[in-house]
C-alpha positions as CSV (number, residue, x, y, z in Angstrom):
1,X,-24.3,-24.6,-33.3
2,X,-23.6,-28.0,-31.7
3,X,-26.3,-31.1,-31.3
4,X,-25.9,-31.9,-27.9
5,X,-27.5,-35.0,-26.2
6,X,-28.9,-35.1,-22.9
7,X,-29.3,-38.4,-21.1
8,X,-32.1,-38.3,-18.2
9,X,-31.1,-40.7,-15.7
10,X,-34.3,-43.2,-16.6
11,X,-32.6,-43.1,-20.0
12,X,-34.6,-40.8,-21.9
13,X,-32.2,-38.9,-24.5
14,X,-32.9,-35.4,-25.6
15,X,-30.8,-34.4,-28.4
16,X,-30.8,-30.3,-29.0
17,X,-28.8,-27.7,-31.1
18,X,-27.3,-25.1,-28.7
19,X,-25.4,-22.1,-29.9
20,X,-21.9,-21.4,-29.4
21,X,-20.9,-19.1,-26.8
22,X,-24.0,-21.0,-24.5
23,X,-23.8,-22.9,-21.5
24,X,-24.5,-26.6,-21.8
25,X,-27.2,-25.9,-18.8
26,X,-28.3,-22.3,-20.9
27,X,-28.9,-25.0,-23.6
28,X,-30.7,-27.7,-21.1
29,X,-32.6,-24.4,-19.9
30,X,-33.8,-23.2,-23.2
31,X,-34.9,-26.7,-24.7
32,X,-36.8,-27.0,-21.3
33,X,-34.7,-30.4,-20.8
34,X,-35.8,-32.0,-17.7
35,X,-32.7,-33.0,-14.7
36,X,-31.1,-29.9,-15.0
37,X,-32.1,-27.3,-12.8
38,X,-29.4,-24.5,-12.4
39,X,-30.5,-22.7,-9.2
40,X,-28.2,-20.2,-9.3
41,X,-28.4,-19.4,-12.8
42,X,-25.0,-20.3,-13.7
43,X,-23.0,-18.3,-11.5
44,X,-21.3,-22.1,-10.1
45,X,-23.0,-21.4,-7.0
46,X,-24.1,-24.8,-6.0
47,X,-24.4,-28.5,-7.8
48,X,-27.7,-28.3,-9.6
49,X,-26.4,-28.3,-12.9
50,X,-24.6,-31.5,-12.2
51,X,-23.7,-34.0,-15.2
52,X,-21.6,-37.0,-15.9
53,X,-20.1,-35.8,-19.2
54,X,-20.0,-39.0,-21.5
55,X,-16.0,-40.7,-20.9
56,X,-15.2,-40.0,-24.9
57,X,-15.6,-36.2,-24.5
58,X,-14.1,-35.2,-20.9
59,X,-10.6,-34.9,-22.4
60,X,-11.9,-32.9,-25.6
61,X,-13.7,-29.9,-23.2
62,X,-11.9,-27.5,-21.2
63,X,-10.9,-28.8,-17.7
64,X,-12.5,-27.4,-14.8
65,X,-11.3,-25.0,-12.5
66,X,-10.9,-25.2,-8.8
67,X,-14.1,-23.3,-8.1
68,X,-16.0,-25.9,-10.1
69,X,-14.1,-28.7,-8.4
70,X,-14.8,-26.8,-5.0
71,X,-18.6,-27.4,-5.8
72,X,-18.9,-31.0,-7.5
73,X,-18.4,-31.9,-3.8
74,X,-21.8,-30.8,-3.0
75,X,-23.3,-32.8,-6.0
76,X,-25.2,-36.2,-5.7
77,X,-22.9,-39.0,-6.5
78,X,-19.7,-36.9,-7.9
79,X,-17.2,-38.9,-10.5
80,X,-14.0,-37.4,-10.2
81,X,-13.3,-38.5,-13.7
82,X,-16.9,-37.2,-15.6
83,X,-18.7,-34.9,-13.2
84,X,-18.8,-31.6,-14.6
85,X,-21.1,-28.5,-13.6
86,X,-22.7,-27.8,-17.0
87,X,-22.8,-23.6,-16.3
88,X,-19.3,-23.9,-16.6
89,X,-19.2,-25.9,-20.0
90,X,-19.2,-22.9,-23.0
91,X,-20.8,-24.6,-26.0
92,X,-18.3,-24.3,-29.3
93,X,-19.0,-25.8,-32.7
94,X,-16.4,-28.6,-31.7
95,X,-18.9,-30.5,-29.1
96,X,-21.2,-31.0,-31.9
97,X,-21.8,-34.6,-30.7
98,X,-21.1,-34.2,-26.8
99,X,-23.1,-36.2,-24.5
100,X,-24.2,-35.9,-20.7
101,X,-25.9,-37.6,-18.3
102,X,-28.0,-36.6,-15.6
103,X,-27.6,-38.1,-12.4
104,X,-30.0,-39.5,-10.7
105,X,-31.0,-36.3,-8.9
106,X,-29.7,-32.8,-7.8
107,X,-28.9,-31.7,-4.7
């Protein structure tokens, strides 16, 4: 298990244990956290999912593939440096502590 925190964009934090071998949005999905919708169930099928992943972890989870990257350019407000589809983020005991923020909203 890893405590994850979820930032909503007004601030509100939401910190939840999520098991390992889970998506971060299976984890936003199951603790019913609110910004993260996941349309297409986590197949990276569109930008609903979208997070800015807090600047002290994006080096410490696995990088993103093109087809992520490919769709990030359909998400509100994209940061090449933290934006990150949470369907494609596999929860593993070593982002105990990880931190994302929703944006603003998801398109």
């Amino acid at each position: 298990m890893a405590k994850i925190t979820y930032v909503e964009h007004n601030g509100t934090e939401h910190t939840v244990e999520v098991a390992a071998g889970l998506t971060v949005m299976e984890g936003a999905r199951d603790n019913n956290i609110p910004g993260i919708e996941g349309d297409c169930g986590g197949a990276c099928a569109c930008s609903t999912c979208h997070v800015y992943v807090d600047p002290a972890w994006v080096e410490k989870i696995p990088a993103k593939d093109d087809m992520e990257e490919d769709m990030l350019d359909f998400a509100f407000e994209p940061n090449p440096a933290t934006s990150r589809l949470t369907c494609q983020i596999k929860v593993t005991d070593a982002m105990d502590g990880l931190v994302v923020k929703m944006p603003e909203k998801q398109i």
